[in-house]
N, C-alpha and C positions, 0 to 999 in steps of 0.2 A: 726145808730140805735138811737132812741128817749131815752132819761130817761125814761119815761112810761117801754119802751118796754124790756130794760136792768132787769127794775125794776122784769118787767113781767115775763122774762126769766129765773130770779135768784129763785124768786119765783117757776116756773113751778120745779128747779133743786134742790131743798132743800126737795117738796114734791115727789121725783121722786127718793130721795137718796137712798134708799132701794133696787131701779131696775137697781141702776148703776154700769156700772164697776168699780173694784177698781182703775181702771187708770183712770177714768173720777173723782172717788172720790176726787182723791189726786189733781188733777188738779185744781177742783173747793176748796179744802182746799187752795191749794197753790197763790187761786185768794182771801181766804178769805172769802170762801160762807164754810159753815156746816150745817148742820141740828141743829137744832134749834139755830140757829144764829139772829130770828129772834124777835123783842121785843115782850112787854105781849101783846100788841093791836092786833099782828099778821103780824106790818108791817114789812119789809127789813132794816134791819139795816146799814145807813148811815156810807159812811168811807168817809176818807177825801184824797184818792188818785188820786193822780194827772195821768192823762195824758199824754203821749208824743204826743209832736206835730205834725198833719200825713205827715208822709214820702211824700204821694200824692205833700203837698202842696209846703215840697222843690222842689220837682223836677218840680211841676210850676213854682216855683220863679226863680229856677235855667235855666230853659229854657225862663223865662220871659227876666229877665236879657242877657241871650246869643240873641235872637232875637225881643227882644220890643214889643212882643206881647201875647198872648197868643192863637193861631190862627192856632195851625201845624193841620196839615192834620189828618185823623184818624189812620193812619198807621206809623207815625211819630214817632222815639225814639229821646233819646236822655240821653245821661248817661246810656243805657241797659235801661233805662225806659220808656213806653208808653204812653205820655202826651198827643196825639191826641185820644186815646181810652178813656184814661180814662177820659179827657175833654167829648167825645161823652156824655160818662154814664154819668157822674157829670152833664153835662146840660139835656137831657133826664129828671132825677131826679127834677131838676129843674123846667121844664116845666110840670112834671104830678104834682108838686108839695107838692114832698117828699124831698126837700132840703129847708127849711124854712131858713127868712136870719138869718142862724149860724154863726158862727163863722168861721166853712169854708167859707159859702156864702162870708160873707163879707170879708176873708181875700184875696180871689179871686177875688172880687171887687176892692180890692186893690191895687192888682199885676195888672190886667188891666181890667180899667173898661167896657169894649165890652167884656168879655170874655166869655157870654150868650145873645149876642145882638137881638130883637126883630125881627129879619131879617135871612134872610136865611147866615148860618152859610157860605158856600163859597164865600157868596158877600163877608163879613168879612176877608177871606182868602185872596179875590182878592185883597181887598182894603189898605191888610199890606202889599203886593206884588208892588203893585203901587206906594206904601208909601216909601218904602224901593229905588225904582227906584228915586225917587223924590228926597229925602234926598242924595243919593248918587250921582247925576247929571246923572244918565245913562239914555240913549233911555231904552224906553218901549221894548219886544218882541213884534214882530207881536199881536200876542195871545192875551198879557196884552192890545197894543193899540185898541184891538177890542172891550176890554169888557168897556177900560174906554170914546171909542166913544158910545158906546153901553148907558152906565149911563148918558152922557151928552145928547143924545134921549128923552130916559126917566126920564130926571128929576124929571118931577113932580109927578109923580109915586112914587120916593123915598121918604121914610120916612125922616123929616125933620134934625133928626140925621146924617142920611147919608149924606144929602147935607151936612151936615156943615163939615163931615168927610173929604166931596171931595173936599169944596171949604181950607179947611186948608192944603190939599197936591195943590195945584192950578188948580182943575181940577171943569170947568166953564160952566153951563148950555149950551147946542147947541142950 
C-alpha cells in the first residue's frame, strides 16, 4: 500500500471513529491513530515508526541463496513458505504496474536480477534448470535437451538478454 493510501485509510478511520467497534477502536489506538490526532490544517499526523522488514523478502533471499535463483515454480515452498505464488502476485503487480521501483522492487532486484524478466516467466524456469545442469557437469534430461535445441532454432527470436543468458551457460546459436 502507497503512502497516499495508508494516509488515506487512516484518514477514512479517525472520521469513521464513532461507527467503530470498540475492538477496532483500541486497535487503531494501539497503532496510534485517535480521533482528533490529527493537526489544525486537518492533515494525519506524521510518526516516525519504523517498519519491519517484510518477511516476503526473507524468504526470497532465503530460497535465493538455497537455489541461485529466484525462478521456483508457482506451487513451490520452501521453509512452509510459498515463494512461487507469491513471486506470481509480486510480478503480476509489477507488470500492471502497482509495484513501482520500491524498495521491495529493488531489493528483489537484488537477490536476482531476472527475477521479473521481459520474457515469459518458464523460459526463465528453464534456463536456471539448464544453468544448474551446466554448472554441475550433468547431461541434460531428455526434456531440458529439447527445449535448449528448441532456443538454439530460434535464436534470433530471442530477446538479446536471453542470448547472452544462454551463450554464458555454453549454449550456442544452431
Amino acid at each position: 500500500m502507497s503512502p497516499a493510501h495508508v494516509r488515506a485509510w487512516t484518514a477514512a478511520q479517525r472520521t469513521a471513529w464513532d461507527r467503530l467497534r470498540p475492538e477496532q477502536q483500541k486497535l487503531l489506538t494501539e497503532l496510534g491513530i485517535a480521533p482528533g490526532t490529527a493537526d489544525a490544517a486537518g492533515q494525519p499526523r506524521r510518526t516516525s515508526r519504523v517498519y519491519p522488514v517484510s518477511p516476503e523478502l526473507a524468504h526470497a533471499r532465503a530460497y535465493a541463496q538455497a537455489h541461485g535463483h529466484l525462478s521456483p515454480s508457482a506451487d513451490t515452498h520452501h521453509h512452509a513458505f510459498p515463494p512461487g505464488r507469491w513471486l506470481v502476485q509480486t510480478r503480476r503487480k509489477a507488470r500492471q504496474g502497482h509495484l513501482a521501483p520500491t524498495a521491495r522492487h529493488q531489493a528483489l532486484t537484488a537477490i536476482d536480477p531476472w527475477w521479473n524478466p521481459p520474457w515469459p516467466h518458464i523460459w526463465q524456469r528453464t534456463y536456471q534448470q539448464a544453468k544448474l545442469h551446466q554448472l554441475n557437469g550433468q547431461l541434460q534430461p531428455p526434456a531440458l535437451q529439447e527445449s535448449t535445441d528448441r532456443q538454439r532454432t530460434r535464436w534470433t527470436t530471442l530477446h538479446p538478454n536471453q542470448q547472452h543468458l544462454l551463450t554464458s551457460i555454453g549454449i550456442q546459436p544452431g
